[in-house]
mmCIF file as Biopython writes it, N, C-alpha, C and O atoms, coordinates in Angstrom:
data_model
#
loop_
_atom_site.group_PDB
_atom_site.id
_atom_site.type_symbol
_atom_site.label_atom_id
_atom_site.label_alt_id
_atom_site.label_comp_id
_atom_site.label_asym_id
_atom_site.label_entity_id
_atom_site.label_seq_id
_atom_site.pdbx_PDB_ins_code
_atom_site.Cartn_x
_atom_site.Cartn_y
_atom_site.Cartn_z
_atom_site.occupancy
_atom_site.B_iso_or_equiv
_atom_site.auth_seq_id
_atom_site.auth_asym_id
_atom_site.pdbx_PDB_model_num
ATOM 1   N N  . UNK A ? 1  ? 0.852  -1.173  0.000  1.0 0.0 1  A 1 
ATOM 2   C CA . UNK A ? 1  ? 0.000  0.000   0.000  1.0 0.0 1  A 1 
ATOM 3   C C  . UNK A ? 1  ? 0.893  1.230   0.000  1.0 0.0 1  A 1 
ATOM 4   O O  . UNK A ? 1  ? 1.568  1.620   0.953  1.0 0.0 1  A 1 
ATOM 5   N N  . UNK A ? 2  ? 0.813  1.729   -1.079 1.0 0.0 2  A 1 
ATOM 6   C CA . UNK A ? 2  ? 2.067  2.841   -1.430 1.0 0.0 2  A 1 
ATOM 7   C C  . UNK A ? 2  ? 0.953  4.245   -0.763 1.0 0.0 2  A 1 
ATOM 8   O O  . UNK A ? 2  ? -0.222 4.524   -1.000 1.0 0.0 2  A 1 
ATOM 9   N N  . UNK A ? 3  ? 1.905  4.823   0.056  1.0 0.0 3  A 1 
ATOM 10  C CA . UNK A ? 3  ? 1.089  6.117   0.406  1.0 0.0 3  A 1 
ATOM 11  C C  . UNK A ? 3  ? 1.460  6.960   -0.446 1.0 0.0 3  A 1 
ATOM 12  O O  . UNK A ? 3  ? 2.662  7.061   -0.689 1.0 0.0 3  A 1 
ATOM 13  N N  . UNK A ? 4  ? 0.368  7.894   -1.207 1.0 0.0 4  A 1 
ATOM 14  C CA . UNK A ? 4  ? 0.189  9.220   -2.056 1.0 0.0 4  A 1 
ATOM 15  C C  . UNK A ? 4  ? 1.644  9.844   -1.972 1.0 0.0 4  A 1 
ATOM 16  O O  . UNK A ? 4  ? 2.527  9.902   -2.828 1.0 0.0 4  A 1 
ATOM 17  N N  . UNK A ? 5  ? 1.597  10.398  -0.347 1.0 0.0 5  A 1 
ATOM 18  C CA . UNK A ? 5  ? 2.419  11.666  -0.142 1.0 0.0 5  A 1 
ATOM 19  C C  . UNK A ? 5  ? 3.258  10.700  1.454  1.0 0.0 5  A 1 
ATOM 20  O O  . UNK A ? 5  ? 2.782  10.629  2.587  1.0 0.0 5  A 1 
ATOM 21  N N  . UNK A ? 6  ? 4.339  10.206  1.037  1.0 0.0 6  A 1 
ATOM 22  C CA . UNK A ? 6  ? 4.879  9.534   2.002  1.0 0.0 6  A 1 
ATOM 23  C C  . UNK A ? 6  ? 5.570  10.872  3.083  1.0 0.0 6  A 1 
ATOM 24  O O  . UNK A ? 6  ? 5.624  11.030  4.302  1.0 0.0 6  A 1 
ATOM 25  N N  . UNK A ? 7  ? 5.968  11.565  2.039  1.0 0.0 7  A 1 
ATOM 26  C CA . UNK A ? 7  ? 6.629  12.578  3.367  1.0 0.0 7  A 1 
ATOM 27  C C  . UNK A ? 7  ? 6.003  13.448  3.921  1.0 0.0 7  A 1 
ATOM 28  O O  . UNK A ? 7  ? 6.592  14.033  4.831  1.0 0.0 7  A 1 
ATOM 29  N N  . UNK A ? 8  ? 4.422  13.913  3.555  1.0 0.0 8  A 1 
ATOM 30  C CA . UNK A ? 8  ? 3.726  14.081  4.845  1.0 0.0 8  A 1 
ATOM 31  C C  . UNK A ? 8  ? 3.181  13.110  5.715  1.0 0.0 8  A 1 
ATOM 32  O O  . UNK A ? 8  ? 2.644  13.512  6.747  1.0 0.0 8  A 1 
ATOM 33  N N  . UNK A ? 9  ? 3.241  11.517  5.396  1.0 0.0 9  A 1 
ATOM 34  C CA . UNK A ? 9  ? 2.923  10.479  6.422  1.0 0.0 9  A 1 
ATOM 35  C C  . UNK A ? 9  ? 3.661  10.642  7.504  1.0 0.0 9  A 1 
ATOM 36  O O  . UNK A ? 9  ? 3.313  10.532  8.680  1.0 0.0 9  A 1 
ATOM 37  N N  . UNK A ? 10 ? 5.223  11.045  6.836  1.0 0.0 10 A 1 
ATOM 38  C CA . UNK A ? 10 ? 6.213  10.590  7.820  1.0 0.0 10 A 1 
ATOM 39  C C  . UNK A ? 10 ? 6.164  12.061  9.206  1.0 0.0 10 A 1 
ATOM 40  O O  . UNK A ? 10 ? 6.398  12.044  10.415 1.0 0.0 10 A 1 
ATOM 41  N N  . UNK A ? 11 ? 5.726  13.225  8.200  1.0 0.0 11 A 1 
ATOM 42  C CA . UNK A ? 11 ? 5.547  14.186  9.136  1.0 0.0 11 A 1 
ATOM 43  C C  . UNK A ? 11 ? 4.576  14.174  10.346 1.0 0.0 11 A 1 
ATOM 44  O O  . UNK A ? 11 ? 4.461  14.805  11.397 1.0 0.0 11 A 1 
ATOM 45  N N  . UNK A ? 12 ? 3.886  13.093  9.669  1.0 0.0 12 A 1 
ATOM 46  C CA . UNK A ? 12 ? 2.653  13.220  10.692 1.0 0.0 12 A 1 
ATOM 47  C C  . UNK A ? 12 ? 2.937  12.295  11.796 1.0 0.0 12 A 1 
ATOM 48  O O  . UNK A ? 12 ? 2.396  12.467  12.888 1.0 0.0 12 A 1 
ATOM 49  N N  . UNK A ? 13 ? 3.810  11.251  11.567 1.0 0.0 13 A 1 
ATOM 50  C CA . UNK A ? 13 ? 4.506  10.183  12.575 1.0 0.0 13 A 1 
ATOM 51  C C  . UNK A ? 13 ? 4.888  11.152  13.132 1.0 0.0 13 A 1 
ATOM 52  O O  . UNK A ? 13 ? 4.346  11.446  14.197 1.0 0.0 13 A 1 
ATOM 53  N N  . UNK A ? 14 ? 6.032  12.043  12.565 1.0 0.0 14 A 1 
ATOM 54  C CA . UNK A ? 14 ? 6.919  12.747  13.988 1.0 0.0 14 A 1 
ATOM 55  C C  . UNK A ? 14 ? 5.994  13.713  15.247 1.0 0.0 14 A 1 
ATOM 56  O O  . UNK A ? 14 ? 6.096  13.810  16.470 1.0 0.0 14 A 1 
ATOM 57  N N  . UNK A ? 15 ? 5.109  14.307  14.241 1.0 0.0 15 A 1 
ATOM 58  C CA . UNK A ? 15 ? 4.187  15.371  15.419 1.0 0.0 15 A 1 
ATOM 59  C C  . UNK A ? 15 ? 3.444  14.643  16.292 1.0 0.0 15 A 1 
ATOM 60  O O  . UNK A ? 15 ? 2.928  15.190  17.267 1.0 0.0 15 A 1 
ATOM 61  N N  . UNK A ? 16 ? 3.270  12.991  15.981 1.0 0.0 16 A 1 
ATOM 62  C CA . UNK A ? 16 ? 2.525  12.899  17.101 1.0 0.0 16 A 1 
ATOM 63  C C  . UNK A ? 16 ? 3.600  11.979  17.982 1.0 0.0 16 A 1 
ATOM 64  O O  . UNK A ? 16 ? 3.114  11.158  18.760 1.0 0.0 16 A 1 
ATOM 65  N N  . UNK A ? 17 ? 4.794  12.074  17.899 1.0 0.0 17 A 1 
ATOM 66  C CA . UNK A ? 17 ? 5.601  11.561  18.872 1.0 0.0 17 A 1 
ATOM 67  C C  . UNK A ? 17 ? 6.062  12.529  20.120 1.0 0.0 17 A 1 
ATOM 68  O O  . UNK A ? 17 ? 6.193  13.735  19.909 1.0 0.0 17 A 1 
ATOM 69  N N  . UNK A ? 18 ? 6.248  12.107  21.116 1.0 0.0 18 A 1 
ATOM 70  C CA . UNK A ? 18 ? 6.486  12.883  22.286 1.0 0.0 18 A 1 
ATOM 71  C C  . UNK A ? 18 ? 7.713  13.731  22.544 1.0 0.0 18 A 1 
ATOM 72  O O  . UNK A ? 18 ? 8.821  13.206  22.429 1.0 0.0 18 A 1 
ATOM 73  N N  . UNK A ? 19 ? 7.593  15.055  22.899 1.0 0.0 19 A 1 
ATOM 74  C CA . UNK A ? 19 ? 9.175  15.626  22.511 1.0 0.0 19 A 1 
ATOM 75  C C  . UNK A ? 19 ? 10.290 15.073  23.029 1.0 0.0 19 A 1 
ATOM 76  O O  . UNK A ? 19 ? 11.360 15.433  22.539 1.0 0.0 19 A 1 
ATOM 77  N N  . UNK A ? 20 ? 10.297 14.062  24.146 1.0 0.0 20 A 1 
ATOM 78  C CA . UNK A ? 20 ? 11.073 13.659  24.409 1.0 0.0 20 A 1 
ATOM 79  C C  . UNK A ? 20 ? 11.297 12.578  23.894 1.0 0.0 20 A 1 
ATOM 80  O O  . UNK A ? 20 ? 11.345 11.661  24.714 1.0 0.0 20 A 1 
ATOM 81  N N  . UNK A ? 21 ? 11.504 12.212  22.542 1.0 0.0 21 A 1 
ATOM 82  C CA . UNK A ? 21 ? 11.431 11.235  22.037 1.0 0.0 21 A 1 
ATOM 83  C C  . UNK A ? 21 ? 12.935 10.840  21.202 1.0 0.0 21 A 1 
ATOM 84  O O  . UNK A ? 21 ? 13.527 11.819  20.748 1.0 0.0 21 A 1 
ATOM 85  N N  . UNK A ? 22 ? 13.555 9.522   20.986 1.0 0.0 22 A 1 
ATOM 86  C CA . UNK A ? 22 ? 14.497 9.199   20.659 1.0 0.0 22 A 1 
ATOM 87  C C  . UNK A ? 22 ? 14.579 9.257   19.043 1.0 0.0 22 A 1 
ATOM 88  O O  . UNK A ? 22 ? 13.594 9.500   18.346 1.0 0.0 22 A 1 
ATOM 89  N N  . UNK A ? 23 ? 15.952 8.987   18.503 1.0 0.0 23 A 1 
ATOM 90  C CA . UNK A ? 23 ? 15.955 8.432   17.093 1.0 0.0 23 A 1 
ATOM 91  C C  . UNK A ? 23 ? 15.049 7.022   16.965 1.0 0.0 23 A 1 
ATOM 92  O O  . UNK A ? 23 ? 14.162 6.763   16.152 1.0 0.0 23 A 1 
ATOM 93  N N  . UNK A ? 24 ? 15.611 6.169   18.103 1.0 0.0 24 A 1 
ATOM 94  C CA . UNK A ? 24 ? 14.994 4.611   18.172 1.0 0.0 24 A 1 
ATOM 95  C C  . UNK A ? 24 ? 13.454 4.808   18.022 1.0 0.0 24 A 1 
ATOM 96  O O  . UNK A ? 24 ? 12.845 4.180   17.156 1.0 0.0 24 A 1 
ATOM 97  N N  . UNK A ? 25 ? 12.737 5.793   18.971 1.0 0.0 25 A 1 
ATOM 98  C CA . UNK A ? 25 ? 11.401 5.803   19.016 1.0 0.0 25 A 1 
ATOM 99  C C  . UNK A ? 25 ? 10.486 6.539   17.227 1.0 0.0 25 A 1 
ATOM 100 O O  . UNK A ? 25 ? 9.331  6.402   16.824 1.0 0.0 25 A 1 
ATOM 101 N N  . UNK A ? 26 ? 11.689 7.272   16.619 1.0 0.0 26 A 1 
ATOM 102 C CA . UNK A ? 26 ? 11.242 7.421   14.772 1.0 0.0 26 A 1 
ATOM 103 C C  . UNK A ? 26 ? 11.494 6.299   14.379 1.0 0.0 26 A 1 
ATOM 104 O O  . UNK A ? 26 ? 10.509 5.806   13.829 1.0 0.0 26 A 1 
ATOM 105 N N  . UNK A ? 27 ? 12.448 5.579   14.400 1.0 0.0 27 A 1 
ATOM 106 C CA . UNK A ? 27 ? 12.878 4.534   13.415 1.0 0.0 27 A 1 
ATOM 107 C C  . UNK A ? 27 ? 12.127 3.241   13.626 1.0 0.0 27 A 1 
ATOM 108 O O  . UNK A ? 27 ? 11.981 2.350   12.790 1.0 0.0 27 A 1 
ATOM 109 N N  . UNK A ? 28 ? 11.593 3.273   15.082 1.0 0.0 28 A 1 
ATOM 110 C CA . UNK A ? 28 ? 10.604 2.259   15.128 1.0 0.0 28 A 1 
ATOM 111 C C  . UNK A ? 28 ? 8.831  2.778   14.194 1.0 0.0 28 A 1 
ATOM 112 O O  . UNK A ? 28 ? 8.085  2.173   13.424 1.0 0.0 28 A 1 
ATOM 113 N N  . UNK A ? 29 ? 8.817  4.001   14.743 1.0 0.0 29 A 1 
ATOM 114 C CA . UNK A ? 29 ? 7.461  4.183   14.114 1.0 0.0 29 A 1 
ATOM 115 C C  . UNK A ? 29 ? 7.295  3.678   12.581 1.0 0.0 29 A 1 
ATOM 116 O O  . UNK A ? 29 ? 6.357  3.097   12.034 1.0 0.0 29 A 1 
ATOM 117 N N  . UNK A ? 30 ? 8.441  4.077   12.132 1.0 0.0 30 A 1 
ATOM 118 C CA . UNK A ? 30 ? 8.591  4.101   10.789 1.0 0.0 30 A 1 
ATOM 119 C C  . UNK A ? 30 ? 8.427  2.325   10.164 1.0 0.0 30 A 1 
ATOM 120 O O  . UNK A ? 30 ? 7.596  1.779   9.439  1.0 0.0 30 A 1 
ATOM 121 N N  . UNK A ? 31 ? 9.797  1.793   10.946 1.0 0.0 31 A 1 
ATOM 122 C CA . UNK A ? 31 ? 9.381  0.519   10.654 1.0 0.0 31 A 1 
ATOM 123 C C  . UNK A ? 31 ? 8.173  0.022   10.880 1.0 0.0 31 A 1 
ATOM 124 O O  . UNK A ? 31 ? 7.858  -0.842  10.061 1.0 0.0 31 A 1 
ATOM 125 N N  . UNK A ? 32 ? 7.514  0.217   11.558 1.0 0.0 32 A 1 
ATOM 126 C CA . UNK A ? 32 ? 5.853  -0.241  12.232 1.0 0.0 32 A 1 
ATOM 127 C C  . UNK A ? 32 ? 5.201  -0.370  10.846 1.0 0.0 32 A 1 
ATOM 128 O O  . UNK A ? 32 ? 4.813  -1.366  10.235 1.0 0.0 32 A 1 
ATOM 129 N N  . UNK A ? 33 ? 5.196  1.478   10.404 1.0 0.0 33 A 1 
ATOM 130 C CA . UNK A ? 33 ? 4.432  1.309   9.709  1.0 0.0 33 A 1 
ATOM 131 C C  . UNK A ? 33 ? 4.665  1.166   8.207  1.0 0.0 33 A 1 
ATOM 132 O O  . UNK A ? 33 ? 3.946  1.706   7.366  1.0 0.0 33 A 1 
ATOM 133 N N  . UNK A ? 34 ? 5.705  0.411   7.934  1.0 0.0 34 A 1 
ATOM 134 C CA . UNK A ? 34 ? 6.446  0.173   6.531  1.0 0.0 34 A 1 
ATOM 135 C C  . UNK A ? 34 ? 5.719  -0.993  6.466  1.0 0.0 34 A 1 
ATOM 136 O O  . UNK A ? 34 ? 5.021  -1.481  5.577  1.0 0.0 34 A 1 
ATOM 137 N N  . UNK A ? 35 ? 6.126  -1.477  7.988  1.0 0.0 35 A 1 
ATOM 138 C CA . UNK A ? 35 ? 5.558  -3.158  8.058  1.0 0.0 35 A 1 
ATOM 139 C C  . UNK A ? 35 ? 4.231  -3.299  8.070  1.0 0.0 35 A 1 
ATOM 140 O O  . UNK A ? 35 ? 3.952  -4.403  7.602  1.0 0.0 35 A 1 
ATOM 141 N N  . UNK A ? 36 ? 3.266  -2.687  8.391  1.0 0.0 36 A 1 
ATOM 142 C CA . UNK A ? 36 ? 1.820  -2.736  8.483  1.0 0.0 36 A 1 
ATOM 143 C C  . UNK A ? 36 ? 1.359  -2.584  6.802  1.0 0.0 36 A 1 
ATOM 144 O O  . UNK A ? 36 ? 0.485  -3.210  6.201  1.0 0.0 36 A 1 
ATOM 145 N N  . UNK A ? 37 ? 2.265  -1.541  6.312  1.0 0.0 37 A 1 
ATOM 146 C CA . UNK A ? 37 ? 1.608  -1.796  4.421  1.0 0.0 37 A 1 
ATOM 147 C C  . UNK A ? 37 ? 2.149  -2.477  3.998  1.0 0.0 37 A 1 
ATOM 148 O O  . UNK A ? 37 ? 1.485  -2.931  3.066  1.0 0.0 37 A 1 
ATOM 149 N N  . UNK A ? 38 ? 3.297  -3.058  4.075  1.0 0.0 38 A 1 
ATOM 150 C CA . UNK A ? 38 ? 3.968  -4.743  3.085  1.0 0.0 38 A 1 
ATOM 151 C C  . UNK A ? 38 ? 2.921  -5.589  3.734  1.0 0.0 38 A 1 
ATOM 152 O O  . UNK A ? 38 ? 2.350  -6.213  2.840  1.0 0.0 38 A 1 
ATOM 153 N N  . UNK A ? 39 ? 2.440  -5.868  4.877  1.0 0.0 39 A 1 
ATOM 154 C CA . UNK A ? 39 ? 1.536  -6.978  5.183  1.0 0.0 39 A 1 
ATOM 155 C C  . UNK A ? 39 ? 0.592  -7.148  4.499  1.0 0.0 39 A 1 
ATOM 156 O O  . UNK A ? 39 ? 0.072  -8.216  4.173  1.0 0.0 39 A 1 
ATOM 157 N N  . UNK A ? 40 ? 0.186  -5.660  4.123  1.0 0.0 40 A 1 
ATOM 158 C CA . UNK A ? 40 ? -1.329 -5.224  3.755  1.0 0.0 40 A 1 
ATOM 159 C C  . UNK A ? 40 ? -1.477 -5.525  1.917  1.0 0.0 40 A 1 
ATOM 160 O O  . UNK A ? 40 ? -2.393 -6.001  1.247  1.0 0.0 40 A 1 
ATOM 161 N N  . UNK A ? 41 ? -0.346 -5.082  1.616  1.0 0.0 41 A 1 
ATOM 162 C CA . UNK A ? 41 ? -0.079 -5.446  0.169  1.0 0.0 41 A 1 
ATOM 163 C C  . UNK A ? 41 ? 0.107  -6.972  -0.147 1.0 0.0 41 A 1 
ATOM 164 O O  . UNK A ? 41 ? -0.272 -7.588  -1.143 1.0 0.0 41 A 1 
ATOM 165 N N  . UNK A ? 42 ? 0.788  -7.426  0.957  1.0 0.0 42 A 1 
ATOM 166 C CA . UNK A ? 42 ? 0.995  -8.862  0.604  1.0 0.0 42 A 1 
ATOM 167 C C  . UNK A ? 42 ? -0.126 -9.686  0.910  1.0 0.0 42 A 1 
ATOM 168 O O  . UNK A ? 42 ? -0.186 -10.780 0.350  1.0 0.0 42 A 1 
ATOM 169 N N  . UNK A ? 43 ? -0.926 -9.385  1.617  1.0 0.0 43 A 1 
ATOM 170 C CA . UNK A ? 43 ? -2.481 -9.729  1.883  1.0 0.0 43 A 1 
ATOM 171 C C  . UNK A ? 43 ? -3.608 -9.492  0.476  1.0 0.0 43 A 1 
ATOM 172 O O  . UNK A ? 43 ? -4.569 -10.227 0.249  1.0 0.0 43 A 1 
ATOM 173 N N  . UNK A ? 44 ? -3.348 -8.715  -0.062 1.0 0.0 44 A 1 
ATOM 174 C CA . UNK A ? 44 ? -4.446 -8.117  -1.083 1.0 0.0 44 A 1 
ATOM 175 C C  . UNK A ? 44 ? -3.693 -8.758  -2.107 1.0 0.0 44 A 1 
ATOM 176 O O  . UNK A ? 44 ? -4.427 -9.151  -3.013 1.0 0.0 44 A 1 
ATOM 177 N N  . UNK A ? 45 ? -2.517 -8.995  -2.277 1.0 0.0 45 A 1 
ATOM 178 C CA . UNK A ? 45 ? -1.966 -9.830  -3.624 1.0 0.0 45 A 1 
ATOM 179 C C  . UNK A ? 45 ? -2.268 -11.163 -3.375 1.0 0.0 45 A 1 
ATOM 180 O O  . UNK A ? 45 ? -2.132 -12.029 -4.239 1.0 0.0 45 A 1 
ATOM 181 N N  . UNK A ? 46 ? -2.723 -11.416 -2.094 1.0 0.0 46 A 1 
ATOM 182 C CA . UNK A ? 46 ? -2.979 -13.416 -1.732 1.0 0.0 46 A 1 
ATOM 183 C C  . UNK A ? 46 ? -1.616 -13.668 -1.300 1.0 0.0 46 A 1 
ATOM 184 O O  . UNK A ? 46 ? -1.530 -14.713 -0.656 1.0 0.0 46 A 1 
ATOM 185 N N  . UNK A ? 47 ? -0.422 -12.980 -1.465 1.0 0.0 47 A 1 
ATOM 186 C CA . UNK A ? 47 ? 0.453  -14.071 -0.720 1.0 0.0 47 A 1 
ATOM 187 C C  . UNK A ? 47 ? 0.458  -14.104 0.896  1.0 0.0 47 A 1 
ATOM 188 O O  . UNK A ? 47 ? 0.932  -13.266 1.663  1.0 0.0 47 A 1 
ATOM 189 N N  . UNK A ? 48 ? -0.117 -15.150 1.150  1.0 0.0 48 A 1 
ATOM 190 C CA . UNK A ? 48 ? -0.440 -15.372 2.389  1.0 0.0 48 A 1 
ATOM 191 C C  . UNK A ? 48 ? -0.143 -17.216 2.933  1.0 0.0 48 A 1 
ATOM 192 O O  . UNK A ? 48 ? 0.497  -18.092 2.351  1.0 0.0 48 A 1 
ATOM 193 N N  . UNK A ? 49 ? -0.677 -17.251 3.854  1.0 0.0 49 A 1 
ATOM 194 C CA . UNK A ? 49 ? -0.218 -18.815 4.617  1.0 0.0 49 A 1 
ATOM 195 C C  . UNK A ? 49 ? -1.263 -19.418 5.553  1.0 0.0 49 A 1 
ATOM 196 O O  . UNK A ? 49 ? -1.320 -19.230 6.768  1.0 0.0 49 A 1 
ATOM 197 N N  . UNK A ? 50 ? -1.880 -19.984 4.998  1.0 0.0 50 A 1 
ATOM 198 C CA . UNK A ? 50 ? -2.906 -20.547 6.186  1.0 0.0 50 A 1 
ATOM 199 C C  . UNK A ? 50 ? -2.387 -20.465 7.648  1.0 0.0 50 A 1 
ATOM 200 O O  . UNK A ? 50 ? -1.177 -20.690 7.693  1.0 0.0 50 A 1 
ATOM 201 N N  . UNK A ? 51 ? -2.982 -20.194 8.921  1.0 0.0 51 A 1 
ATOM 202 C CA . UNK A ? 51 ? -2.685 -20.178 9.536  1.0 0.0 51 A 1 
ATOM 203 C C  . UNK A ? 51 ? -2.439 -22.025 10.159 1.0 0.0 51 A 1 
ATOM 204 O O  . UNK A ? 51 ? -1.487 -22.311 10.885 1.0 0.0 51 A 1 
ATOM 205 N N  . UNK A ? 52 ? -3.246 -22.837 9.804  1.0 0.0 52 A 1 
ATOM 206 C CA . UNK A ? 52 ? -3.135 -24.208 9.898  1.0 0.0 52 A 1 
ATOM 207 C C  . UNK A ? 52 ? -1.502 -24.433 9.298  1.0 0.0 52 A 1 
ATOM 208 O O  . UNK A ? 52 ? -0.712 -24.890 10.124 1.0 0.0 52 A 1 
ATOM 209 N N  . UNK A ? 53 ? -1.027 -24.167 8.062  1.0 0.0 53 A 1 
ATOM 210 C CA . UNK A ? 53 ? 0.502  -24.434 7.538  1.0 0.0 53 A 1 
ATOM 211 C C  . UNK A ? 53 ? 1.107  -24.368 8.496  1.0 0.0 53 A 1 
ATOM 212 O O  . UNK A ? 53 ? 1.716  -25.312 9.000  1.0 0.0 53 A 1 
ATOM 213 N N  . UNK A ? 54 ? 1.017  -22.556 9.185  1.0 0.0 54 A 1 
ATOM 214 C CA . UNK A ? 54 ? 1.908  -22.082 9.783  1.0 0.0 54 A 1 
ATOM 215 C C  . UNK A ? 54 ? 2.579  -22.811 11.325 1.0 0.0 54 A 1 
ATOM 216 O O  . UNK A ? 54 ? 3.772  -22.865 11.624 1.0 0.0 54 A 1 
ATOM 217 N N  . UNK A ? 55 ? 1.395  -23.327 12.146 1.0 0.0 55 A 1 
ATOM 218 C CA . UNK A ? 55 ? 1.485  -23.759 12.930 1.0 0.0 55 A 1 
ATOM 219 C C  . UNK A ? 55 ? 1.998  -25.325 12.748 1.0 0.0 55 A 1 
ATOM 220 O O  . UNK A ? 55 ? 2.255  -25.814 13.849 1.0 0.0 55 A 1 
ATOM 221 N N  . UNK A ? 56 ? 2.147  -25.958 11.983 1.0 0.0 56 A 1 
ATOM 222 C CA . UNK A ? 56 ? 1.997  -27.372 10.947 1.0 0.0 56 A 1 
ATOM 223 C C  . UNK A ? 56 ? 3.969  -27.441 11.454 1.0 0.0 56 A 1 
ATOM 224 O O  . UNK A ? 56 ? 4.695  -28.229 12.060 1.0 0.0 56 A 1 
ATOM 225 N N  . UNK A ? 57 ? 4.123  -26.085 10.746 1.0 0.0 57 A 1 
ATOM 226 C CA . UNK A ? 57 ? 5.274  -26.036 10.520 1.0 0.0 57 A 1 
ATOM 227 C C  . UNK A ? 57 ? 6.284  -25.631 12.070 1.0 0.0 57 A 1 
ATOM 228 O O  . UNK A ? 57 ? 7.410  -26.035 12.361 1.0 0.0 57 A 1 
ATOM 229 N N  . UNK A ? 58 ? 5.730  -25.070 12.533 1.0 0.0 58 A 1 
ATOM 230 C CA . UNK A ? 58 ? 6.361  -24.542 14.142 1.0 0.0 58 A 1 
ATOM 231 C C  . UNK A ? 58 ? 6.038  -25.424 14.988 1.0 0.0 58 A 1 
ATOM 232 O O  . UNK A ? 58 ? 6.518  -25.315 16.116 1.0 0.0 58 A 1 
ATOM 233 N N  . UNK A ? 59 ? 5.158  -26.519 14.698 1.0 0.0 59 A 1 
ATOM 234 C CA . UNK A ? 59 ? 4.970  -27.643 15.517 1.0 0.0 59 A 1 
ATOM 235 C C  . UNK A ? 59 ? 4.149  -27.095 16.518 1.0 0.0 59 A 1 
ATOM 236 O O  . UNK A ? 59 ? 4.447  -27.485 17.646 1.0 0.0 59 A 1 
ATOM 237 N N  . UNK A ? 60 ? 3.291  -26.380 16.457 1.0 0.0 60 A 1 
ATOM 238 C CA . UNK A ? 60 ? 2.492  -25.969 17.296 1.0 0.0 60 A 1 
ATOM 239 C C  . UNK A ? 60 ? 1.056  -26.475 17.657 1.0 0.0 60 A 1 
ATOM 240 O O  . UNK A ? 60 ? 0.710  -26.953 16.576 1.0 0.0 60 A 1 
ATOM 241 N N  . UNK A ? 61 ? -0.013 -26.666 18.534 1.0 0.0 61 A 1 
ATOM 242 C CA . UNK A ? 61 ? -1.394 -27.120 18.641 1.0 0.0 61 A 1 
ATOM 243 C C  . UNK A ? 61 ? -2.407 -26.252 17.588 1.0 0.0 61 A 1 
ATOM 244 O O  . UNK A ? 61 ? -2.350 -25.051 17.323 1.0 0.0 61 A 1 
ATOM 245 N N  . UNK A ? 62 ? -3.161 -27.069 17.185 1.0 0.0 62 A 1 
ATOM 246 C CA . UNK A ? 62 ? -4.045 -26.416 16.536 1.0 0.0 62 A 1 
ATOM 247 C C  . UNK A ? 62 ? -4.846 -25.510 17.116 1.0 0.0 62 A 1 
ATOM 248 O O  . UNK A ? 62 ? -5.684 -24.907 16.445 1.0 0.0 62 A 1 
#
């Protein structure tokens, strides 16, 4: 999910971060939300994984 105008997204991450806020605490926002639209894209294209596989595979309970 490609945003329009990424560098007012990113502006809008920083204003609502707290002034006392770190590099770590941008670079996480950022990653957050890089990662929330590759999910989102990779969801709407179908590449996805049953959640049954997933657990199949981690050896986990159904």
């Amino acid at each position: 999910m490609q945003t329009p105008n990424i560098k007012q997204e990113a502006y809008h991450l920083l204003e609502n971060l707290p002034e006392n806020a770190t590099w770590d605490d941008i670079m996480y926002k950022i990653y957050v939300r890089q990662s929330i639209e590759a999910g989102l894209e990779d969801s709407k294209a179908g590449r996805t994984i049953d959640v049954k596989e997933v657990r199949a595979k981690f050896g986990l309970p159904k």
